[in-house]
C-alpha positions in Angstrom: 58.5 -82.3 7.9 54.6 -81.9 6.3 54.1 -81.7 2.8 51.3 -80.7 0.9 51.0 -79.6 -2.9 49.7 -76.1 -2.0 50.4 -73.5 0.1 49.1 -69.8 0.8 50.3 -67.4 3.2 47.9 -64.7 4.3 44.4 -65.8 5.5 42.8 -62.4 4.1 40.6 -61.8 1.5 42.7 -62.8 -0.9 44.2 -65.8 0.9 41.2 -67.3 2.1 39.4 -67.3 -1.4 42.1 -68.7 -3.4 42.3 -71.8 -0.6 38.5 -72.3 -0.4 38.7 -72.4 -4.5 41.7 -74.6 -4.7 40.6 -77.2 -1.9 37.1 -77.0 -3.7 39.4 -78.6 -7.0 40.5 -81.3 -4.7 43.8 -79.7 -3.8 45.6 -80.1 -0.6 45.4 -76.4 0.5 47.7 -75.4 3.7 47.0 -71.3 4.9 49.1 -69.6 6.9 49.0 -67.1 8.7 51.2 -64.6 11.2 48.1 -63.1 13.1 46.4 -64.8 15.7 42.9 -64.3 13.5 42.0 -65.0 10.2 40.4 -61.8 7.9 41.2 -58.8 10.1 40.7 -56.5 7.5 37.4 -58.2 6.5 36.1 -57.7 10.0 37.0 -53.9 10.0 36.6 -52.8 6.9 33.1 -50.6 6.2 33.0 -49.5 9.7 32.2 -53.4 11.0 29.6 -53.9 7.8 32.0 -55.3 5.0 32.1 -53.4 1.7 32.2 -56.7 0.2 31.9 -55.7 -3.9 30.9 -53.5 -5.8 27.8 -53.9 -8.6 29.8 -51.9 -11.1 33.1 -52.9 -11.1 35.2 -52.9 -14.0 38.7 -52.7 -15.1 38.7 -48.6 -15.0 38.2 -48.5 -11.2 41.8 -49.7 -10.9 44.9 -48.5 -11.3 47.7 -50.3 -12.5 51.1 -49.4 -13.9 50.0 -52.1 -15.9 46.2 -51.2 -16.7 45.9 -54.7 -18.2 46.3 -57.1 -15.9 43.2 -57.1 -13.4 41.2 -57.5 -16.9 41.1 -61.2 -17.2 40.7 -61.8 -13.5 38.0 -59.4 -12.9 36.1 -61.0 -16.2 36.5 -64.6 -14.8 35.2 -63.9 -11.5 32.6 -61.2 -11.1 30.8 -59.3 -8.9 28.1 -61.3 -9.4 30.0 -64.5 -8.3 30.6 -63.1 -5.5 26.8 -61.5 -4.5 25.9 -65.6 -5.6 28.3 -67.2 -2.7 26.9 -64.5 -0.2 23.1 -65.5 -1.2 24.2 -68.7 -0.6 25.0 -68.6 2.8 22.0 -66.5 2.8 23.7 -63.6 4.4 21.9 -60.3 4.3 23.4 -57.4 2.4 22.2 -53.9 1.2 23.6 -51.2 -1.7 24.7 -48.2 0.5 25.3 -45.8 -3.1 26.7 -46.2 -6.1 26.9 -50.1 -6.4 28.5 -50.3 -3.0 27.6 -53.2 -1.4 27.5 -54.0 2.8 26.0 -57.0 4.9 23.1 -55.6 6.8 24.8 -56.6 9.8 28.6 -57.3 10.4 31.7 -58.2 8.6 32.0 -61.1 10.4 28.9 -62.2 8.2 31.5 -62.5 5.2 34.6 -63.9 7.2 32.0 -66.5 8.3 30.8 -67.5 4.6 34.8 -67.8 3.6 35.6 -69.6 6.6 32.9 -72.2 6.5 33.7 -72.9 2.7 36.9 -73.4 3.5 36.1 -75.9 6.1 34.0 -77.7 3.9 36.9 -78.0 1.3 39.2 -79.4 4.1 41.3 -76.0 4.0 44.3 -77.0 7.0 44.5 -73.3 8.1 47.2 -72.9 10.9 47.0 -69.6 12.5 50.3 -67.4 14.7 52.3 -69.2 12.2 55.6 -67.2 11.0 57.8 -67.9 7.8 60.8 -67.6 9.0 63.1 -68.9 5.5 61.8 -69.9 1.4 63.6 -71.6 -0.5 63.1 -73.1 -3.9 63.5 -76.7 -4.2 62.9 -79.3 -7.8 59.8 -80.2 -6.8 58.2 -76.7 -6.0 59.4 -74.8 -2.6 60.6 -75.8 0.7 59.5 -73.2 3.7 60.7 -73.2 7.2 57.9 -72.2 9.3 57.3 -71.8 13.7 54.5 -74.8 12.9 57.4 -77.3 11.1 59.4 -77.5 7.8 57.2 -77.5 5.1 57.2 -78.9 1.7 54.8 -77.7 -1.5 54.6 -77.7 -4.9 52.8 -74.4 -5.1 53.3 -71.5 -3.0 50.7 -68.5 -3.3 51.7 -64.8 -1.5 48.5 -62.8 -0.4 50.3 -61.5 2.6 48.7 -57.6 1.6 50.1 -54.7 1.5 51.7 -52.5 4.0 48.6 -50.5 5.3 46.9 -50.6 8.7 49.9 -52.2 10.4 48.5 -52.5 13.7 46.3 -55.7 12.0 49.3 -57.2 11.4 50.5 -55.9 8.1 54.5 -55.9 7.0 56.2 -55.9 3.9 56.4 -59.8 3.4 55.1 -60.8 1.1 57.4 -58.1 -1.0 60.1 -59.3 0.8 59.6 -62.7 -1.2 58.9 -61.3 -5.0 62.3 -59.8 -4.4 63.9 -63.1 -3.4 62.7 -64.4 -6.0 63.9 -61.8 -8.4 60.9 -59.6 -9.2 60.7 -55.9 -9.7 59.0 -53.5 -7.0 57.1 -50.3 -7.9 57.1 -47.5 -4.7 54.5 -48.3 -2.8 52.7 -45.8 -0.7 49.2 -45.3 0.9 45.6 -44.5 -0.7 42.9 -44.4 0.2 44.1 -41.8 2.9 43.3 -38.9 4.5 45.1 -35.8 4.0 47.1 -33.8 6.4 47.1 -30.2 6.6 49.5 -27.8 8.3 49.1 -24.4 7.1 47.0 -21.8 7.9 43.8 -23.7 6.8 44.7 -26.0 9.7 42.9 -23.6 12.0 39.9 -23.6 9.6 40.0 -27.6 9.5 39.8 -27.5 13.0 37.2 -25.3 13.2 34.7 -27.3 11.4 36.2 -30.8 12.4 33.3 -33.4 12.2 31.6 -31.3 9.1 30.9 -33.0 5.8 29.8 -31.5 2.5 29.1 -32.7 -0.8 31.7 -31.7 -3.2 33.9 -32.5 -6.5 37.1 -32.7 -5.7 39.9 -32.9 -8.7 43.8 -33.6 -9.2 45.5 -34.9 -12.1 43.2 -35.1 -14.5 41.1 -37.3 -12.1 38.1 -36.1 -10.6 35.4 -37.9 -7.8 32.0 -36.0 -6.6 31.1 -37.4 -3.2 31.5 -36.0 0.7 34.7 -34.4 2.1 34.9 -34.8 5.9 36.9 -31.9 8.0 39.1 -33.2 10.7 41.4 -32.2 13.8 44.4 -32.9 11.2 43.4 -32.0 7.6 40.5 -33.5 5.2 39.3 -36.8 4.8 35.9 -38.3 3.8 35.2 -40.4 0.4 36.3 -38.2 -2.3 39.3 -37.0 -0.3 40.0 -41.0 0.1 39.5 -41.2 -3.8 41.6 -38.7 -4.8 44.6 -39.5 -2.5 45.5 -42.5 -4.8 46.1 -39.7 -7.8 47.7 -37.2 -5.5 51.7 -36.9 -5.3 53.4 -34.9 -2.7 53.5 -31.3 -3.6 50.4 -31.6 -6.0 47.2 -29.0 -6.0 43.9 -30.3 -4.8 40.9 -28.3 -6.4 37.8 -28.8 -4.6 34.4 -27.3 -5.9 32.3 -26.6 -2.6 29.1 -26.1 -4.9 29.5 -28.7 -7.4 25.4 -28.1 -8.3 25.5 -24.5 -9.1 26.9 -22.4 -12.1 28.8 -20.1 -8.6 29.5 -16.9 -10.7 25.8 -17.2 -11.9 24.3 -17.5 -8.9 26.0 -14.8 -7.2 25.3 -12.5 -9.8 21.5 -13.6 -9.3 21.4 -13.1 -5.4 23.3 -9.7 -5.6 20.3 -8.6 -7.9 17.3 -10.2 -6.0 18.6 -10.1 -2.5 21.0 -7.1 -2.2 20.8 -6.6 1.6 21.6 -9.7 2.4 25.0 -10.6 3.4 27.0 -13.2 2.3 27.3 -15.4 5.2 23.4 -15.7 5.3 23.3 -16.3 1.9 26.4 -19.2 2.0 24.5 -20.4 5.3 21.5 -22.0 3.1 24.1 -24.0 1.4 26.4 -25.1 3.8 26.0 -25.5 7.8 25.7 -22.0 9.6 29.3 -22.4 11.3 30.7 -22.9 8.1 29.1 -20.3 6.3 30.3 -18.2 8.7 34.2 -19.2 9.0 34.2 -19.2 5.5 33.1 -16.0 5.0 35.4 -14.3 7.4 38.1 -16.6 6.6 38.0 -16.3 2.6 36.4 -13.1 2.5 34.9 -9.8 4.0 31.2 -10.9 4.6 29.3 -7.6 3.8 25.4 -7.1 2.1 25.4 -8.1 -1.6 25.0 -4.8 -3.1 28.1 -3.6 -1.9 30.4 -6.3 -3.8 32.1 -5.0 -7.0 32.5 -7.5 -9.8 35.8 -8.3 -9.5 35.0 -9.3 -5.8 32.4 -11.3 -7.0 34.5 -12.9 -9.3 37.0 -14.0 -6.8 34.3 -15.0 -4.0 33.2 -17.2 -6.9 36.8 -18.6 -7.7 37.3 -19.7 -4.1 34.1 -21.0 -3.5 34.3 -23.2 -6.9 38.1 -23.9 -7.3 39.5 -23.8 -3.8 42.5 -24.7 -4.4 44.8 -26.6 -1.7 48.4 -27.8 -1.1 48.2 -31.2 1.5 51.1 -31.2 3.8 50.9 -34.9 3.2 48.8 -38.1 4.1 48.3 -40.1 7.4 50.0 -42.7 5.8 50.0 -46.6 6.2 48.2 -45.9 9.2 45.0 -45.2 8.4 45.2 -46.1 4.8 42.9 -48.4 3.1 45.4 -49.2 0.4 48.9 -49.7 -0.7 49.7 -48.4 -4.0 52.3 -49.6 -6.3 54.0 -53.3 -5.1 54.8 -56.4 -7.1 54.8 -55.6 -11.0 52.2 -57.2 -12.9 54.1 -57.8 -16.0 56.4 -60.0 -14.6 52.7 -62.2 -13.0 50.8 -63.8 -16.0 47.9 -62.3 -16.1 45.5 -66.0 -16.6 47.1 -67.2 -13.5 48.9 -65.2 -11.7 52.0 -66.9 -11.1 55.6 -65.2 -11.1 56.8 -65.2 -14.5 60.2 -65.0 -12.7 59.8 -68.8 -11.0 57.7 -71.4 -11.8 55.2 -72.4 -9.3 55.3 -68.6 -7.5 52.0 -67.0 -7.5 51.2 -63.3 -6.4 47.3 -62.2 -5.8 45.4 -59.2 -4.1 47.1 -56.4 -2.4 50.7 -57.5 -2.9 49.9 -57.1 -6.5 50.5 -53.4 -8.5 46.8 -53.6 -8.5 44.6 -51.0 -6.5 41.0 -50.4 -6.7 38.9 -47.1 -6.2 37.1 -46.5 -2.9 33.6 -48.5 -2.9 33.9 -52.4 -2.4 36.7 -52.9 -5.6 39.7 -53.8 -3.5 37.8 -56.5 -2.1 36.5 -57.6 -5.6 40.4 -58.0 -6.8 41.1 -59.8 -4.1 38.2 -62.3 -4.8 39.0 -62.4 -8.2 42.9 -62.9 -7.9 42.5 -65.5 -5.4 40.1 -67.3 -7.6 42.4 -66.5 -10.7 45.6 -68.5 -8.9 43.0 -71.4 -7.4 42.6 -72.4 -10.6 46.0 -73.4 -11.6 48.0 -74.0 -8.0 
């Protein structure tokens, strides 16, 4: 049997920042880990670059049954903590767009920076290591692993959530808050693409590979950035945005020309360009295949002077408002994200440990904790991790 006063399971984000903080305090750290590589996610997340934080991140890009929580974290570990350890290791990084912020050349840049830090710290990180039983003992908790029987005083979960499976994710780590008696919120995906199945599939299809800027809303919640068409439905960053604040069932409204008054500036072309037709007019704004599809699609493309006002009025409403039913999501698959997961008010929100059992403590994805699009998922986990390391 080993003992040691700390241990983490998951060698993520989360994971590998609380053990590189802890060991850093001069705590005996043990990480473990089910995969055969530490940081998967790190290494493909931001298409290979890393979308390690974000310069603007506050408590509103995350949501939260419990919109509280991530507060004191997020305030006690910033983003620019973390840009400060990535200078350190002097690893090059660039803002993409609105405060995102990527390594200049791979993920493996910031996987590198966390694993070296916890080398430094004397981190024991055993890797293809399973949990196989928890139990709690006096002293703290007792776990029998494939690497030996192994004895700690604290026990930290950053196992994730349940997205991406094929880099190793399962529902551990919620397996354990309910062991341990906590409440679980539904989880699903976010972050997701959306699939279609309806007659717009064909039009999806059609312009697969096509992006344009748009606003897309649902629920009271709205995000102005590129939609992507695909083989299977929409995706692209404010489709991804908007998934997390989409239920099954709900309306999508997307404005195709968020820039322009539409009704206006149809009204303005039908008097200054009345011979020309619609599809040449839409193909200044959008690609030429899509003007096109559009127009025969939505509407009867014909010249300008030959719409009535009413038809104006509804060319206007579609191209503004389309309004659109997803069939549904691509699910854990593909998703960047799991909603929902362990209840945050039964975590303290100072130290994240289980309010439930003493010496417990719950950070990053696990959490009912999920950031917007843009580098804040990865901030949470940094600031979680560094959250628990201060009181394992």
């Amino acid at each position: 049997m080993r003992s040691t006063e700390v241990v983490i399971i998951g060698a993520g984000a989360a994971g590998l920042m609380c053990a590189l903080t802890a060991a850093a305090r001069g705590r005996q750290v043990m990480l473990l880990d089910h995969a055969n590589k530490a940081g998967k996610k790190i290494l493909m997340s931001g298409g290979g670059r890393c979308n390690f934080t974000n310069m603007y991140t506050e408590p509103g890009n995350f949501l939260s049954q419990n919109p509280h929580f991530c507060k004191s974290a997020l305030a006690r570990y910033t983003q620019w903590d973390f840009i400060a350890l990535v200078a350190k290791h002097g690893v090059p990084y660039h803002e993409k767009k609105l405060g995102q912020l990527f390594c200049d050349n791979k993920s493996s840049d910031i996987l590198g920076l966390l694993l070296d830090e916890c080398d430094q710290a004397g981190v024991n990180l055993h890797l293809d290591t399973s949990i196989t039983q928890i139990e709690k003992t006096d002293g703290g908790y007792l776990l029998q692993t494939t690497l030996d029987t192994i004895a700690c005083q604290s026990l930290v979960i950053a196992t994730g959530g349940l997205s991406i499976p094929t880099l190793g994710a399962t529902g551990f780590g919620y397996q354990v808050a309910k062991q341990f008696g906590h409440q679980l919120l539904p989880t699903r995906a976010g972050l997701v693409p959306f699939t279609i199945t309806d007659q717009l599939k064909a039009l999806c299809t059609e312009l697969s590979g096509t992006s344009v800027d748009c606003l897309v809303s649902c629920n009271d919640q709205s995000f102005r950035e590129n939609i992507l068409f695909t083989h299977r439905g929409l995706s692209g960053p404010a489709i991804l945005q908007i998934s997390s604040f989409w239920e099954p069932g709900d309306t999508v409204q997307i404005n195709l020309l968020p820039d322009h008054d539409v009704p206006q500036w149809l009204q303005q072309q039908q008097a200054e360009r009345p011979n020309s037709e619609l599809k040449t007019l839409l193909g200044e704004l959008f690609t030429k295949k899509m003007a096109n599809l559009l127009a025969d699609t939505w509407f009867v493309s014909k010249p300008m002077k030959q719409y009535t006002h009413a038809e104006l009025a509804d060319i206007a409403e579609k191209l503004a408002c389309w309004n659109l039913v997803p069939a549904g999501t691509e699910g854990y698959r593909t998703a960047e994200v799991t909603l929902g997961g362990v209840d945050t008010r039964e975590v303290s929100s100072k130290t994240m440990e289980s309010l439930k059992s003493p010496g417990l403590y719950f950070i990053g994805e696990v959490l009912d904790v999920t950031g917007h699009l843009g580098g804040f998922n990865f901030q949470w986990a940094w600031a979680s991790g560094y959250a628990a390391a201060q009181y394992v």
